[in-house]
C-alpha positions as CSV (number, residue, x, y, z in Angstrom):
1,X,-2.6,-16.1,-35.7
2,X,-4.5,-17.9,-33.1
3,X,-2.8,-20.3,-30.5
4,X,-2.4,-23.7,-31.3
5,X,-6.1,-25.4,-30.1
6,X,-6.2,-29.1,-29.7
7,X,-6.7,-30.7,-33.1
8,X,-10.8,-31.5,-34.0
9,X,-10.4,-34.8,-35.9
10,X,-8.8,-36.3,-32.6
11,X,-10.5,-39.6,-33.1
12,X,-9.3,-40.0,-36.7
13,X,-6.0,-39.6,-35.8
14,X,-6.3,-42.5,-33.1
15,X,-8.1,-44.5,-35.9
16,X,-5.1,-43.6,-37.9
17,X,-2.3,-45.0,-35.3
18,X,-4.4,-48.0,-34.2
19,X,-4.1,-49.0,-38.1
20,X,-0.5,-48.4,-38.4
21,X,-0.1,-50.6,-35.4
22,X,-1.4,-53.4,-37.4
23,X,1.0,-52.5,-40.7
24,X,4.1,-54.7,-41.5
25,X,7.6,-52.9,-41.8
26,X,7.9,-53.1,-45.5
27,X,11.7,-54.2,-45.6
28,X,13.6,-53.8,-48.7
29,X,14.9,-57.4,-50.4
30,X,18.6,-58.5,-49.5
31,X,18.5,-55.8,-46.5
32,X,18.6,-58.5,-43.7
33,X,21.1,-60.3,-45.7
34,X,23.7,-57.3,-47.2
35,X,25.0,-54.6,-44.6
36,X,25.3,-52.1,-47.7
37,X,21.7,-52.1,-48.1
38,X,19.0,-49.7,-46.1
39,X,15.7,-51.4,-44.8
40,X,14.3,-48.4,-46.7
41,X,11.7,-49.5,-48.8
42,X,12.6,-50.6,-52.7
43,X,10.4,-52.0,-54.9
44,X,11.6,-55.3,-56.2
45,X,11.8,-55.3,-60.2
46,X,12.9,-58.5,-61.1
47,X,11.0,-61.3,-63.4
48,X,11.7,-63.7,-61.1
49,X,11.9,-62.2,-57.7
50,X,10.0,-64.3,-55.2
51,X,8.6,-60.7,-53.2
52,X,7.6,-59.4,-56.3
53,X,5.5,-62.4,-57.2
54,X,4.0,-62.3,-53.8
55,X,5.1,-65.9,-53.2
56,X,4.5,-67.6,-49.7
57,X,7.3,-67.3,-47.5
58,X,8.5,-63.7,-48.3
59,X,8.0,-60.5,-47.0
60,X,4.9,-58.5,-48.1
61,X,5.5,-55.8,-50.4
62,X,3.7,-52.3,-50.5
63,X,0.4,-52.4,-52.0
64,X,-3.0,-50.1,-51.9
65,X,-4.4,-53.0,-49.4
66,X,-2.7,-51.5,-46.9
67,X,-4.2,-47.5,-47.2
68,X,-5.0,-46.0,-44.1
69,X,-8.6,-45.0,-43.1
70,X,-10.5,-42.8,-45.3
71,X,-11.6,-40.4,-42.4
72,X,-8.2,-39.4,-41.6
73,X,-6.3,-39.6,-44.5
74,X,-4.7,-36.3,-45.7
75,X,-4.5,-34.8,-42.1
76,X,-1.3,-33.6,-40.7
77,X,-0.3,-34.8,-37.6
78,X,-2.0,-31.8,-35.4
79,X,-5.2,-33.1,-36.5
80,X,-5.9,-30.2,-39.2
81,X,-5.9,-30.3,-43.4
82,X,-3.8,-28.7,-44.8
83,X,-4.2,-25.8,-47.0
84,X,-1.8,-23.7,-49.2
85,X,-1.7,-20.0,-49.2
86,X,0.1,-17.5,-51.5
87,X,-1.7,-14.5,-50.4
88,X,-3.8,-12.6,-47.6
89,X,-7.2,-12.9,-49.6
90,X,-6.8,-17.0,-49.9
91,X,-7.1,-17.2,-46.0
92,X,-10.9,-16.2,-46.2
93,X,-12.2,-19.5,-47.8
94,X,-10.1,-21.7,-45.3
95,X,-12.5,-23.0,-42.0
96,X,-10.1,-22.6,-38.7
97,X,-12.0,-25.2,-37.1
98,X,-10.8,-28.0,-39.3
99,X,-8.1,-26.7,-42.0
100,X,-4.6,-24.9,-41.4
101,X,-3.0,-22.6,-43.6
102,X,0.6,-23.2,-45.1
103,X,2.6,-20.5,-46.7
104,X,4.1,-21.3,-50.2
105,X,7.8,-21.1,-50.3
106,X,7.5,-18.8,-52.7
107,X,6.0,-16.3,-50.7
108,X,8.1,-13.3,-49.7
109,X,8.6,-11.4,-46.6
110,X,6.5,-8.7,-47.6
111,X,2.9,-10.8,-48.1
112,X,4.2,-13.5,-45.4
113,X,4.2,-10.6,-43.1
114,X,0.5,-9.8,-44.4
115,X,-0.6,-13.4,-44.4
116,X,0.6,-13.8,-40.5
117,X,-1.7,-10.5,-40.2
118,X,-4.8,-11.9,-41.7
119,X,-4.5,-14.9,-39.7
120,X,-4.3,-13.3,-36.4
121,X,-7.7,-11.6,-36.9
122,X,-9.5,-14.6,-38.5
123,X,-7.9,-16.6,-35.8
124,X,-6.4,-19.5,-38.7
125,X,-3.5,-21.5,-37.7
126,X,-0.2,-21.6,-39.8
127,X,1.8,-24.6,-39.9
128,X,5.3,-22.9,-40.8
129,X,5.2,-20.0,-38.6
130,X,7.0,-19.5,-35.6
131,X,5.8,-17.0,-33.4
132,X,8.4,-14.1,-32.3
133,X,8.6,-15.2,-28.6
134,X,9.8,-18.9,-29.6
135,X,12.5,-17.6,-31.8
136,X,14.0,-14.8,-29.5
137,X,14.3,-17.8,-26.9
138,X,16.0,-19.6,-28.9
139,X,18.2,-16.9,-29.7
140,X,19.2,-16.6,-25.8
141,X,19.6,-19.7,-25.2
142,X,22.4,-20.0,-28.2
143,X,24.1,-16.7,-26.7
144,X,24.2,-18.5,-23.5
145,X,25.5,-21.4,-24.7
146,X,28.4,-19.4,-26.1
147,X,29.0,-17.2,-23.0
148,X,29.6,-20.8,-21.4
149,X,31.8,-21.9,-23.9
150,X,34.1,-18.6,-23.3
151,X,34.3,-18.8,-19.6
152,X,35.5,-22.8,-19.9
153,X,37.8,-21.7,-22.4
154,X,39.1,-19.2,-20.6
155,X,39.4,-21.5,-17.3
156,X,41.2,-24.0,-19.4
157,X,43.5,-21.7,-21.0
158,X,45.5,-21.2,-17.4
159,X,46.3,-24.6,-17.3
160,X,47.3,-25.2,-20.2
161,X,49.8,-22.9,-19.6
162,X,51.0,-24.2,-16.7
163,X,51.6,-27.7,-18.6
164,X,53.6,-25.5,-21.2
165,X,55.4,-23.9,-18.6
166,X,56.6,-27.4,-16.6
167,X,57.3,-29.0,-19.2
168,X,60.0,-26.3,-20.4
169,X,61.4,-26.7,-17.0
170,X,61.8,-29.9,-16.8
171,X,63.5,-29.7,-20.7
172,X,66.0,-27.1,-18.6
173,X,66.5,-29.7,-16.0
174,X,67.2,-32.3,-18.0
175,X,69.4,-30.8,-20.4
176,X,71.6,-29.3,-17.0
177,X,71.7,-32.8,-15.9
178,X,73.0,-34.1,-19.4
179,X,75.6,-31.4,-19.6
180,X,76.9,-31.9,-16.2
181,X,77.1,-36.0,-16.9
182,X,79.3,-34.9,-19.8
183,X,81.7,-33.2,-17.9
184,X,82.4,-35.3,-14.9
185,X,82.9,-37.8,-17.8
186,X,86.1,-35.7,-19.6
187,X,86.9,-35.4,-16.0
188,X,87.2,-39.4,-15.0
189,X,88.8,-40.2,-18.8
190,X,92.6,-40.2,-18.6
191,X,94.3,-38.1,-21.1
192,X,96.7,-39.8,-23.4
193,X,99.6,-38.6,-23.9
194,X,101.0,-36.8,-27.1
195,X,103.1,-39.6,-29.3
196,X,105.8,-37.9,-30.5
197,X,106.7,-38.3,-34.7
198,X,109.6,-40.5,-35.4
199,X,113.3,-38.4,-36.1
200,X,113.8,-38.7,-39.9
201,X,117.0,-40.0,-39.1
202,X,116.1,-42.9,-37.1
203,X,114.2,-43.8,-40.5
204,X,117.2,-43.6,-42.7
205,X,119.5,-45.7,-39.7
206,X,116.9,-48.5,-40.1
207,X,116.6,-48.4,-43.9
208,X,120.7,-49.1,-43.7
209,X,120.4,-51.9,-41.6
210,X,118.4,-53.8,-43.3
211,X,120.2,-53.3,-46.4
């Protein structure tokens, strides 16, 4: 697969965004006035909606009027047309200097691999290919994302720790100072003395008496 060149039809593409420029957001009805509805773009269906009927006031609504330029319409954003491959022998008829190849998604491993093959020598460029190089960077860069996650994880660990560990003592402290409060309490209270229970017989001199 060759390198990525700068796109041919770079002039259409300017054409293209100079045009879009120039476009109206195409809002969907109600969307400035309900917070539950998108600006995505809706077409109105109603008999008697005033955007459907194109009356004067409203928003303008999507219509073929607004196309983009002939030249560059059908062109992927790198400047190439696209076309679809399924096999090795379909890359002959494609021109590198204007059209890209995309793989189907059907393709398997075994003809993508071939397909990548066949571009390389007639120097066609792919669209959903990533070369090797990009992907094993990618790959490092995720495993050293990871390796820094570990070592602040680890450094965190330690101090977390030492919170635990503080906060038991000063649990300790306080239940020491809570039990030694306690004491000099039972210490300070007076102790009352033992009542002693009443003689049966001083019960049976007072029941006479009163008789």
């Amino acid at each position: 697969m060759a390198e990525r060149k700068v796109s041919p039809q770079q002039k259409e593409l300017k054409t293209r965004k100079r045009v879009k420029k120039n476009k109206p957001d195409f809002a969907r009805s109600e969307s400035w006035r309900y917070v539950k509805l998108k600006k995505s773009w809706r077409r109105p269906r109603g008999l008697d909606h005033k955007m459907r009927r194109k009356i004067k006031g409203w928003p303008p609504t999507v219509s073929t009027g607004y196309k983009g330029p002939k030249v560059a319409r059908g062109l992927h954003p790198s400047g190439y047309r696209e076309v679809l491959v399924h096999n090795a022998k379909e890359l002959s008829k494609i021109d590198p200097r204007f059209e890209a190849a995309r793989i189907a998604h059907t393709v398997g491993k075994k003809k993508r691999v071939e397909i990548v093959a066949e571009a390389k020598k007639l120097e066609v460029f792919i669209l959903n290919f990533k070369p090797v190089a990009e992907i094993v960077e990618t790959q490092e860069t995720e495993e050293e994302a990871e390796d820094v996650e570990e070592t602040e994880e680890k450094l965190e660990k330690p101090a977390v720790d030492e919170k635990k560990s503080a906060k038991k003592e000063e649990k300790s402290k306080r239940k020491l100072l809570s039990r030694k409060k306690d004491s000099e309490k039972k210490k300070k209270s007076p102790v009352k003395k033992a009542e002693k229970p009443k003689s049966k017989r001083k019960k049976a001199e007072k029941g006479a008496e009163k008789q």
